[in-house]
MARDOPA-876970 format. One record per residue (C-alpha): residue number from 1; residue in three letters; x, y, z. Coordinates in steps of 0.5 Angstrom, whole numbers. Example, Ala and Ser with C-alpha at 12.3 -4.5 7.8 and 13.67 -1.06 7.14 Angstrom:
<nodes>
(node 1 "ala" (25 -9 16))
(node 2 "ser" (27 -2 14))
</nodes>
This chain:
<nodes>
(node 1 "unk" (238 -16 413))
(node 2 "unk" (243 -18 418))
(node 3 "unk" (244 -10 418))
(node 4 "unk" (237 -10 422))
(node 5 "unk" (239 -15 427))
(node 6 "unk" (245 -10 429))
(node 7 "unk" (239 -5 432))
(node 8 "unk" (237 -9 437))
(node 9 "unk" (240 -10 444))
(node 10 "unk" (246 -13 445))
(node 11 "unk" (243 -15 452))
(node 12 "unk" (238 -20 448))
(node 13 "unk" (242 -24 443))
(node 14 "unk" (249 -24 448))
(node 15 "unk" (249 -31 448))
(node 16 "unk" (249 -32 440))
(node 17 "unk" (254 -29 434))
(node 18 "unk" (250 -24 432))
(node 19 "unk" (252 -24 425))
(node 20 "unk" (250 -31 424))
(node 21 "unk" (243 -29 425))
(node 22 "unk" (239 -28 418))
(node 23 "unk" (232 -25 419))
(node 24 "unk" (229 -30 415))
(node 25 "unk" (232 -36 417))
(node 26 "unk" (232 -35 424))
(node 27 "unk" (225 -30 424))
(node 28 "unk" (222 -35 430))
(node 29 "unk" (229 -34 434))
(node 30 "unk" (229 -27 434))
(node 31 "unk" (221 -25 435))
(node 32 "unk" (222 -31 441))
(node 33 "unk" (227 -27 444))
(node 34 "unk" (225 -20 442))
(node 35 "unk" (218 -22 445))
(node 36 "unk" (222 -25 451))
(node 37 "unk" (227 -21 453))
(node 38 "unk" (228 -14 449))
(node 39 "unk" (227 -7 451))
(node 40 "unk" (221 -2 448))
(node 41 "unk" (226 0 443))
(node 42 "unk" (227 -7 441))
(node 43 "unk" (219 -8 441))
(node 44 "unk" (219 -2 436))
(node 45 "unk" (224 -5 431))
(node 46 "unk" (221 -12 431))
(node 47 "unk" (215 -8 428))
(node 48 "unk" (220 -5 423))
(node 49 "unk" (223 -12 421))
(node 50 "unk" (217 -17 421))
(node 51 "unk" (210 -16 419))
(node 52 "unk" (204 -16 424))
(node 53 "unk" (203 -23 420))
(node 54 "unk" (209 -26 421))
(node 55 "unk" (210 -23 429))
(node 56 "unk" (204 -27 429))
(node 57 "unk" (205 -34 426))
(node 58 "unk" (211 -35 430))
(node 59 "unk" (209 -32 438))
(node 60 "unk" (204 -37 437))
(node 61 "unk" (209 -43 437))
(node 62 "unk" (214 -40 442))
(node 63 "unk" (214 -46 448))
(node 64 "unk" (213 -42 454))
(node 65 "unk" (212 -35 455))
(node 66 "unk" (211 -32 462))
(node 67 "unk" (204 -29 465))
(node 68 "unk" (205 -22 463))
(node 69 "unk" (208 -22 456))
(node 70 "unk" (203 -28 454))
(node 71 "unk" (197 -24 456))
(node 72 "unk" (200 -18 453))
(node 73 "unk" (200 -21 446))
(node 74 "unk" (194 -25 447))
(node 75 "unk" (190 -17 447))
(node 76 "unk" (195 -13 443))
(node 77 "unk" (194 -19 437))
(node 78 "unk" (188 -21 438))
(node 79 "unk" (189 -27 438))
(node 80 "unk" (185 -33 443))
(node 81 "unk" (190 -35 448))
(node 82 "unk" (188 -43 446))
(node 83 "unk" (192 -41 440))
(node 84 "unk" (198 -40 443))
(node 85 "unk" (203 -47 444))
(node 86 "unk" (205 -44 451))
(node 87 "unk" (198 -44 453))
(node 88 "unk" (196 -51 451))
(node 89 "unk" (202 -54 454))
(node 90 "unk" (201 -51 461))
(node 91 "unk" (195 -54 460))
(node 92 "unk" (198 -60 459))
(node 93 "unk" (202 -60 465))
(node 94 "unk" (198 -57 471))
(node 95 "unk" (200 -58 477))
(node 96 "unk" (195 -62 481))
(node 97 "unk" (193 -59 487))
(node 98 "unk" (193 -61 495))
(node 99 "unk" (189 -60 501))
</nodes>
């Protein structure tokens, strides 16, 4: 598996040793990071690594994402924007206003 991790850019796991990475073991890590930080390319081979099931169950937990990408995994996957941990956390933590 770890041949399909070689296909993503070098630019999105520049801080980690690629070759301790293991699709199954670090699934959350490496779609946290595609999701965050990757090229189209890397969009395109996140598909072919992962099922959409799999994409889904883990961009839900990933604990902060910025407006842009949320809103686009939130369309692209159906999924209701409360389910997402980033969204409920902001929630938790919004800044009180001042007049």
């Amino acid at each position: 598996m770890y041949l399909c991790i070689m296909n993503f850019s070098k630019s999105v796991f520049w801080d980690v040793k690629v070759s301790d990475l293991d699709e199954k073991n670090h699934a959350q890590f490496i779609i946290a990071r595609i999701v965050q930080r990757g090229l189209m390319q890397d969009w395109m081979q996140l598909q072919k690594t992962y099922t959409s099931k799999k994409i889904k169950s883990e961009i839900v937990k990933i604990p902060f994402l910025d407006k842009k990408t949320f809103n686009f995994l939130s369309v692209f996957y159906k999924i209701p924007k409360d389910n997402f941990r980033c969204y409920t956390k902001a929630q938790l933590h919004s800044q009180h206003w001042y007049s």
